[in-house]
N, C-alpha and C positions, 0 to 999 in steps of 0.2 A: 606255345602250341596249345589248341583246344581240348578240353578233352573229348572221346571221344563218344558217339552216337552207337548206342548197341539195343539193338532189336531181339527179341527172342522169340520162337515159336515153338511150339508142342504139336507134332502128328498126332494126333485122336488114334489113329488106325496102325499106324504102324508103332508110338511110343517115339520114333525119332523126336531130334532136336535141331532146329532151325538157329542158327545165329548170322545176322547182319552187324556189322561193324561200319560205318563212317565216320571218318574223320578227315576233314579240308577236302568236302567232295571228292571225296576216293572210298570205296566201298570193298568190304572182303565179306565173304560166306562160307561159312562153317557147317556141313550137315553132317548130325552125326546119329548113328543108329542107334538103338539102347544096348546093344553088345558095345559096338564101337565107346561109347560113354561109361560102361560100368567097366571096361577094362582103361580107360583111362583113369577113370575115381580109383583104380586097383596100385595104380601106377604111380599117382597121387600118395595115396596113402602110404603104398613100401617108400617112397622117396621120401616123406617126412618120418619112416619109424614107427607107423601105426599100427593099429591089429584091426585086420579085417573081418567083417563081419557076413559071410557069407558060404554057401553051402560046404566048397570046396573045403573048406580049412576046420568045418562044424564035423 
């Protein structure tokens, strides 16, 4: 199996984040907002045990 083909972009305006994925001519897209993204990184981090770094917990 190939690996696969992954595109990123950055909204200037909004801060979103753009991801395309191909692999074997088959595409998926991921848009994610900058809320949507720092609660995932939030998510991220409790799931490996980490300390966050941000207002809430400051």
């Amino acid at each position: 199996m190939k690996k696969p083909k992954v595109e990123r972009r950055v909204n200037r305006e909004t801060g979103g984040i753009y991801f395309k994925v191909t692999r074997e001519g088959t595409s998926a897209f991921l848009l994610l907002s900058p809320e949507e993204l720092f609660e995932l990184a939030n998510q991220s981090i409790d799931a490996l045990g980490g300390t966050r770094n941000d207002q809430s917990t400051q």
